[in-house]
VEXZA-582782 format. One record per residue (C-alpha): residue in one letter; x, y, z. Coordinates in pm, 1 decimal, decimal comma. Layout:
<recs>
- pafi/east/north/up
- A/X/Y/Z .
...
</recs>
This chain:
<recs>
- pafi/east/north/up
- X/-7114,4/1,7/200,0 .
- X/-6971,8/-266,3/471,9 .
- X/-7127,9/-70,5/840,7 .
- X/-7495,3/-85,8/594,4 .
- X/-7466,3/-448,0/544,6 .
- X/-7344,7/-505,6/892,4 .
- X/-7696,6/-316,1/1020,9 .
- X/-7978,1/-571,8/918,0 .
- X/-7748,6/-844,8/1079,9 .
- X/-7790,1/-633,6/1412,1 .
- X/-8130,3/-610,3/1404,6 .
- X/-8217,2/-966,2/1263,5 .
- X/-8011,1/-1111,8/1551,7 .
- X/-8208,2/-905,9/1817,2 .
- X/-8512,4/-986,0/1700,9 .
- X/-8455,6/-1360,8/1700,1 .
- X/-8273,5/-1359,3/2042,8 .
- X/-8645,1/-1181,7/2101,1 .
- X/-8878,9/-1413,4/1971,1 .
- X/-8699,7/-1681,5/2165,8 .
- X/-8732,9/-1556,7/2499,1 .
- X/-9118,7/-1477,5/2412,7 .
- X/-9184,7/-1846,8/2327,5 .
- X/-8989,2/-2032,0/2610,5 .
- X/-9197,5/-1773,3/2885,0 .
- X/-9546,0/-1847,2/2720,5 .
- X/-9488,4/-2207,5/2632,1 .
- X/-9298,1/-2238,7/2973,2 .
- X/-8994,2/-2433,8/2763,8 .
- X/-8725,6/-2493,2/3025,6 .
- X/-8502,5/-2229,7/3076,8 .
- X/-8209,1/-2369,1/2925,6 .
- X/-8403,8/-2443,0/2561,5 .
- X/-8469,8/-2107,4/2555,0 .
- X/-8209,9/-1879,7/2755,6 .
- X/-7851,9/-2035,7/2546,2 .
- X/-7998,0/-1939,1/2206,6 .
- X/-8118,2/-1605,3/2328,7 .
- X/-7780,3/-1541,2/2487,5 .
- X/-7592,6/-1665,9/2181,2 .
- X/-7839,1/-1414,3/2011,6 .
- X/-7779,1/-1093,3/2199,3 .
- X/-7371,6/-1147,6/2195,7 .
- X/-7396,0/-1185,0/1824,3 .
- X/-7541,0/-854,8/1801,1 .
- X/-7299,7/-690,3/2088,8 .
- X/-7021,6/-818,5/1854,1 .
- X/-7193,1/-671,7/1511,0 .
- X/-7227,5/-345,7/1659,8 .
- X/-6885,5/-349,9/1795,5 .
- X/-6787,9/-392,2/1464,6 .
- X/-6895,3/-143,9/1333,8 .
- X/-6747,5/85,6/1538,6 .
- X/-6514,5/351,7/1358,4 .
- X/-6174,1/317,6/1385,7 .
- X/-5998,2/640,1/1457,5 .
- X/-5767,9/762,4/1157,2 .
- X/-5386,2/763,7/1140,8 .
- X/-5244,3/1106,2/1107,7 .
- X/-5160,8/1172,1/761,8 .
- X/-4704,0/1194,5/681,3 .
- X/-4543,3/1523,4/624,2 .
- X/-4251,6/1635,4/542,7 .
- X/-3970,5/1900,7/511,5 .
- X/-3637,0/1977,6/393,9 .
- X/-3309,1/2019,1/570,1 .
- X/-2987,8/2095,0/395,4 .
- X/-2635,6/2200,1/433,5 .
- X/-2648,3/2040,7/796,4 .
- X/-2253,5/1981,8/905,9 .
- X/-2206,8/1561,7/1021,2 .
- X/-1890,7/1479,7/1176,7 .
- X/-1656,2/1200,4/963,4 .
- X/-1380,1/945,5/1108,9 .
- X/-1107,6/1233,4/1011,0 .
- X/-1153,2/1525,8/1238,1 .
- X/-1244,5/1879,3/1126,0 .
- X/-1358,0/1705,2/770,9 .
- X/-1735,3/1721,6/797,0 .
- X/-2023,2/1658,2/562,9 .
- X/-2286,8/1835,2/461,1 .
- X/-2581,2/1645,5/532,7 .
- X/-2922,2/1729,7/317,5 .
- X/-3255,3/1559,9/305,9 .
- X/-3604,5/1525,9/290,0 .
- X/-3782,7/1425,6/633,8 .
- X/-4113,9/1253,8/653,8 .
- X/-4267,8/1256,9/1068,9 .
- X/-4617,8/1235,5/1175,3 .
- X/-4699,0/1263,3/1510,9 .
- X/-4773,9/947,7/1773,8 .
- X/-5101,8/1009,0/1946,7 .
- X/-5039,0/913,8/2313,7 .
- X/-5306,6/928,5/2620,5 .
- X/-5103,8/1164,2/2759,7 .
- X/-5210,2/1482,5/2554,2 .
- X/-4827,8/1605,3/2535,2 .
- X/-4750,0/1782,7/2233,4 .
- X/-4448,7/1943,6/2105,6 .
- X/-4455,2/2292,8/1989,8 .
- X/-4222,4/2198,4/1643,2 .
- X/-4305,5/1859,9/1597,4 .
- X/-4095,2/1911,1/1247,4 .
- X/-3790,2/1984,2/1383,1 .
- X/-3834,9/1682,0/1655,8 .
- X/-3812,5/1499,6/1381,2 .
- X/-3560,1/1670,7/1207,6 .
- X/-3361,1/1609,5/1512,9 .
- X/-3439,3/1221,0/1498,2 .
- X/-3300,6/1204,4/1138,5 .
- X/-2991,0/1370,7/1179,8 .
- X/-2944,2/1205,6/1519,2 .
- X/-2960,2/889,0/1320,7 .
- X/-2743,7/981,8/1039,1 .
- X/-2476,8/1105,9/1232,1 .
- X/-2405,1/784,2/1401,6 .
- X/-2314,4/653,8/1018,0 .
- X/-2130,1/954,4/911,3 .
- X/-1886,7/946,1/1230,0 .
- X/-1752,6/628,7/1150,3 .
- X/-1672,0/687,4/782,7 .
- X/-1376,1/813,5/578,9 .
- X/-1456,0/1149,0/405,6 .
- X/-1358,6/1040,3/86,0 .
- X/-1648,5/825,1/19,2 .
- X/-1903,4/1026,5/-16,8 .
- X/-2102,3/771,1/-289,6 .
- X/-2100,3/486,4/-73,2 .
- X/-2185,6/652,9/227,4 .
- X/-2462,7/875,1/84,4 .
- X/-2621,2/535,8/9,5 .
- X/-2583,1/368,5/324,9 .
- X/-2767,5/662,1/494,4 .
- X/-3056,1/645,3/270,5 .
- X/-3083,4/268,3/365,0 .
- X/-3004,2/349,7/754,1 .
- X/-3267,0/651,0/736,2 .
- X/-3520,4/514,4/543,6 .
- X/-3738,2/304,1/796,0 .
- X/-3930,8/502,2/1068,7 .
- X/-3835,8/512,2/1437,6 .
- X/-3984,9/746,8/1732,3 .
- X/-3807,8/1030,9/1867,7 .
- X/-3680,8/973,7/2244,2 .
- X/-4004,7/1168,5/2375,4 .
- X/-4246,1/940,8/2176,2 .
- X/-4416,3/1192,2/2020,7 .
- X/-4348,7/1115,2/1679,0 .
- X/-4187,9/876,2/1443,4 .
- X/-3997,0/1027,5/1133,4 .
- X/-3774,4/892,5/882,7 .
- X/-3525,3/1011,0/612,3 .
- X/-3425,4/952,2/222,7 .
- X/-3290,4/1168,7/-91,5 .
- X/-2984,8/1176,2/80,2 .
- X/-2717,9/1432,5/-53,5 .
- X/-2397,1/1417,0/108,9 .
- X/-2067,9/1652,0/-4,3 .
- X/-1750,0/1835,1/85,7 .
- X/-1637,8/2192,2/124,7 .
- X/-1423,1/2298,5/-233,0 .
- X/-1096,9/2375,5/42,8 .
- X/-1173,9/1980,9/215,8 .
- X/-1214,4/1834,4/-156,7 .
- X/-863,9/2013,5/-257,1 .
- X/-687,4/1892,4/50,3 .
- X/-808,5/1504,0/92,6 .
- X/-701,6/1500,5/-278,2 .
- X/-327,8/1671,2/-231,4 .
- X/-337,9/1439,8/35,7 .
- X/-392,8/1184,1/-119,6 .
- X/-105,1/1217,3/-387,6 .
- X/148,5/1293,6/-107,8 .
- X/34,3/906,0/62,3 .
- X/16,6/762,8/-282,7 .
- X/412,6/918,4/-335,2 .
- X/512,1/836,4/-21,9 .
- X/398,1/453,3/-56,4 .
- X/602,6/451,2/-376,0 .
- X/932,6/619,3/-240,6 .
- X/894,9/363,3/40,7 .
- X/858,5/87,0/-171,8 .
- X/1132,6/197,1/-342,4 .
- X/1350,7/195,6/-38,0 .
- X/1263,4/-135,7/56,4 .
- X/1373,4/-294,1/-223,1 .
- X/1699,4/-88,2/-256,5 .
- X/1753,2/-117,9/123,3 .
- X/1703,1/-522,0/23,8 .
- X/1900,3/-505,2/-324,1 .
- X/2251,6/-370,7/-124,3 .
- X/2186,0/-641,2/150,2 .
- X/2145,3/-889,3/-144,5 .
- X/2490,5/-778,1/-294,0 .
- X/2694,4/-702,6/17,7 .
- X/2634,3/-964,2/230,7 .
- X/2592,0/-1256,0/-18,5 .
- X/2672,4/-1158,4/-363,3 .
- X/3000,0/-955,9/-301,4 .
- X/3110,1/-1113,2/27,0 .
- X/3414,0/-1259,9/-112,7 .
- X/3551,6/-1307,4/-463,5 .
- X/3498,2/-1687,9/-474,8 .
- X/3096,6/-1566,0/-367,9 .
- X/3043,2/-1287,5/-662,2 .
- X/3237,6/-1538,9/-924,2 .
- X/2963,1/-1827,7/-830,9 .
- X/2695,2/-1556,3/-889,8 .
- X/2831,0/-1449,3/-1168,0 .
- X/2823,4/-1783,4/-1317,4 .
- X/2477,4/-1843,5/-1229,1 .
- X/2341,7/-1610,3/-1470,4 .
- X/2582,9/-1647,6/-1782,1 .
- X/2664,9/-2054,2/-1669,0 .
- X/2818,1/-2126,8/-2056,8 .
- X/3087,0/-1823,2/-2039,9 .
- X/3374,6/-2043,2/-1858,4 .
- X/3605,2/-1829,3/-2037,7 .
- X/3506,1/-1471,0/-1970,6 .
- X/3471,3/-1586,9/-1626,3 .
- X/3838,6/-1646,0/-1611,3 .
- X/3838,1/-1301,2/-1711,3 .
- X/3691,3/-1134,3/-1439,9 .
- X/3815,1/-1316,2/-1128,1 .
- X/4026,9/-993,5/-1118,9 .
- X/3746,2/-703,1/-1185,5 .
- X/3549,2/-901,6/-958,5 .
- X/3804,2/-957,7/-714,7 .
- X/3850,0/-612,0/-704,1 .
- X/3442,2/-548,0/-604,1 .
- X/3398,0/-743,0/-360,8 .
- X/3732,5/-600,4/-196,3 .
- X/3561,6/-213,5/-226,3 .
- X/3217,9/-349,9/-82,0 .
- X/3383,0/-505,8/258,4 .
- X/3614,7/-164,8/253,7 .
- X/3910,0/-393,9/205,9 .
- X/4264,8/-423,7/-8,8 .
- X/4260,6/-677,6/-267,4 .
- X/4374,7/-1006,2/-149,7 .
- X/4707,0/-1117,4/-209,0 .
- X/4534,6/-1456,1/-374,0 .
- X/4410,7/-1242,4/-687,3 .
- X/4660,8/-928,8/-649,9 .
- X/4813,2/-1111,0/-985,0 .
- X/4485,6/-1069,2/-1167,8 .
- X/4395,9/-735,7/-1138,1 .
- X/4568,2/-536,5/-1388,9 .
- X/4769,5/-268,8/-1277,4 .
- X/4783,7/-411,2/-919,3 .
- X/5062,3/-559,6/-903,9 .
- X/5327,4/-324,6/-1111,6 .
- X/5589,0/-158,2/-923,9 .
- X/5791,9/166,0/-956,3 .
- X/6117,2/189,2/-1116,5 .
- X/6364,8/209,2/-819,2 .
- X/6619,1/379,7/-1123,4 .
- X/6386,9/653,0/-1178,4 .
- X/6213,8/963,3/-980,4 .
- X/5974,6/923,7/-757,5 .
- X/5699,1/1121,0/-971,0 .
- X/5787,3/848,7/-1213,6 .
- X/5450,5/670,5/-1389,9 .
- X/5463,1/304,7/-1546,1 .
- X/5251,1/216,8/-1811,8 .
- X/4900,9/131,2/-1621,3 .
- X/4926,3/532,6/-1404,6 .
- X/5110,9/677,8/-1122,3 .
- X/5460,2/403,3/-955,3 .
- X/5357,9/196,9/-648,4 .
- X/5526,6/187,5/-351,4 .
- X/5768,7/-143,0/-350,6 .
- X/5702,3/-394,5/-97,0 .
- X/5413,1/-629,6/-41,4 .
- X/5135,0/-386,1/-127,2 .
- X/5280,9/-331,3/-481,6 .
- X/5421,6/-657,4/-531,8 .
- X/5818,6/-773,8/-639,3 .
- X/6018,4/-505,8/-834,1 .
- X/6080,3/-587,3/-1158,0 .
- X/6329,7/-357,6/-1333,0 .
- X/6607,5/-364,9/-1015,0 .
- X/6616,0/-744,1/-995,6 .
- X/6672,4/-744,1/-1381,7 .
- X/6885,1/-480,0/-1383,8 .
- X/7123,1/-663,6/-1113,2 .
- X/7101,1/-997,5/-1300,4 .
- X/7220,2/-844,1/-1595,7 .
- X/7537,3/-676,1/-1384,6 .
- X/7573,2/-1002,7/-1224,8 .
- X/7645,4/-1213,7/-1577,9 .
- X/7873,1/-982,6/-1662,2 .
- X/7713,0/-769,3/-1941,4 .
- X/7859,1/-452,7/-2018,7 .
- X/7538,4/-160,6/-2001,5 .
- X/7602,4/-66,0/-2380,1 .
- X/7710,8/-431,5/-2500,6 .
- X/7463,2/-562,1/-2794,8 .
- X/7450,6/-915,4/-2546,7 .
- X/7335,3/-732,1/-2300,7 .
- X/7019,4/-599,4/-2581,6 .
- X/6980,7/-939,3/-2672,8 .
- X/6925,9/-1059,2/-2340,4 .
- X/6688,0/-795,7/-2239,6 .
- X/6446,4/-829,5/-2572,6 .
- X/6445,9/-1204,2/-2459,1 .
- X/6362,3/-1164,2/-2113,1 .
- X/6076,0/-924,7/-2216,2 .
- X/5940,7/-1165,9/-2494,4 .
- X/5932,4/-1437,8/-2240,2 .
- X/5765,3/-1193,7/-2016,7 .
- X/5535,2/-1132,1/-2258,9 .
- X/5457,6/-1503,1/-2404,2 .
- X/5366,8/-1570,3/-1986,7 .
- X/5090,5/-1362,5/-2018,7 .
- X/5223,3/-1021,9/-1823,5 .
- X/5273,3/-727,8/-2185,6 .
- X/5254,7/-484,4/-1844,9 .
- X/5606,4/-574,8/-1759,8 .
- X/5731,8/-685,0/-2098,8 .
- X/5628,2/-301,6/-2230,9 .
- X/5821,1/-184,1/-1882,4 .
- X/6145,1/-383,4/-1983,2 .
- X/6158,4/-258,9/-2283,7 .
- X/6096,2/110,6/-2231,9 .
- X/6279,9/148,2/-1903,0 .
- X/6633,9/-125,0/-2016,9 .
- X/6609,4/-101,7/-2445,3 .
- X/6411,9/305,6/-2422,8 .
- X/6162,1/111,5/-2649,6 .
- X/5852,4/269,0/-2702,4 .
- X/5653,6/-49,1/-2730,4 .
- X/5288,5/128,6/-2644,1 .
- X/4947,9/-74,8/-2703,7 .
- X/4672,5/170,5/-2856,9 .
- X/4405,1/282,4/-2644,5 .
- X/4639,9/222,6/-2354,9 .
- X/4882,4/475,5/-2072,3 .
- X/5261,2/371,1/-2208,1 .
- X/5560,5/419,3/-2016,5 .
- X/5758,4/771,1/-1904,9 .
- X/6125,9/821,6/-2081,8 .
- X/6342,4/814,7/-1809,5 .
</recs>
């Protein structure tokens, strides 16, 4: 209907670009009344039948199928397989060059395309890569010859069953691994804590004990010796002679009367000197000799039950329990604790 209506504009400008010339030659108008209007005229009509020209028609898209096609990913020897549907037409060109498959030119395009995405990506995410392809393949572009222009979309992407079972055992091993490491960090940081601040010396693991129960004075008092006796294993060290007095057992010697195998009442005799502290049943032993008190004498019984009462009232029921079972052959034994060997 619009090159009909066009045709009657053709003709009506012809004829009065006609008519025009006609009257300026037999009226002899000037030339320039007559010869701009028929001019104006006659391009009007060039221009209306230029117009209606036919435009030549753009080939029609087709398209085609390709599936299963391997695409490299970031991690080597994990591909993907690559499907999708392909819409090409071909490019006319002045050339006359044509291409024998022009389907799998553009085929080629597509998956030229798409493998530039898939080679930089991770083959576990197969979602979010699947849909950046379809937006990456989705507009058209020419092949490098120019002889046609394709494009891609309905994008499938996926992994072989044996790739799917490895990136996920994989997987669990890094996850593990992260853990164990964590783990070692903050063990690795938990010894350095306790070593090297916490345990560094007894005055150091008392203050931090303090810190976290601040309203037991008391029980504090109480463990200077236990705690003593930590931080003295964690710097691979003996006790210090400072709290030697407070840890129980440390300080009880052997009975220089008895064998050697000989146990007191907190385990096996030490060794007198300064490792095992001042003897206790020699000295006493001596001082009773040196007053004068006969071995089987009841002064000399007296004396002894007093010197192990005292002993006792000044805090130290290790040695008054020693004195009594070693000088009187008491058996004065606290329940739920080691008592003293007969001699």
């Amino acid at each position: 209907m619009k090159g009909t209506g066009k045709a009657p504009l053709v003709g009506l400008a012809l004829a009065a670009g006609s008519v025009t010339v006609v009257l300026g030659l037999l009226a002899r108008w000037p030339v320039w009344l007559w010869a701009v209007p028929a001019t104006m005229a006659l391009l009007l009509a060039v221009l209306q039948a230029s117009a209606r020209a036919p435009k030549p028609a753009e080939p029609p898209w087709e398209k085609t199928r390709v599936a299963g096609v391997a695409l490299p990913s970031l991690v080597p020897d994990y591909d993907f397989h690559f499907s999708a549907t392909v819409w090409w037409r071909p490019i006319p060109n002045l050339t006359g060059l044509v291409h024998a498959d022009p389907a799998g030119l553009a085929v080629e395009t597509v998956l030229e395309r798409a493998r530039e995405v898939t080679a930089c990506e991770i083959p576990g995410r197969l979602d979010l890569v699947q849909h950046r392809l379809n937006g990456v393949l989705g507009t058209q572009s020419q092949d490098r010859s120019g002889l046609v222009e394709a494009m891609g979309g309905r994008v499938e992407l996926r992994l072989s069953e044996d790739d799917r079972h490895r990136l996920g055992k994989l997987s669990e091993v890094r996850k593990t691994e992260e853990v164990w490491e964590h783990e070692r960090r903050h063990e690795q940081s938990k010894r350095a804590y306790l070593g090297d601040d916490v345990l560094k010396s007894p005055g150091s693991a008392m203050v931090w004990w303090l810190a976290r129960h601040d309203e037991q004075i008391r029980e504090a008092v109480d463990l200077i010796g236990p705690l003593a006796q930590l931080s003295a294993a964690a710097n691979d060290q003996a006790v210090s002679e400072l709290y030697t007095h407070l840890v129980p057992g440390a300080g009880l010697p052997p009975d220089d009367s008895g064998d050697d195998d000989e146990e007191g009442p907190t385990g096996p005799a030490r060794p007198y000197g300064p490792a095992g502290g001042p003897s206790v049943i020699g000295p006493l032993r001596q001082l009773l000799d040196d007053v004068e008190l006969d071995a089987d004498s009841a002064e000399r019984k007296v004396y002894t039950h007093r010197v192990a009462d005292f002993t006792a009232a000044a805090g130290r029921p290790e040695f008054a329990r020693l004195i009594r079972a070693k000088l009187l052959g008491e058996d004065d034994v606290v329940p739920g604790q080691p008592g003293p060997t007969d001699e």
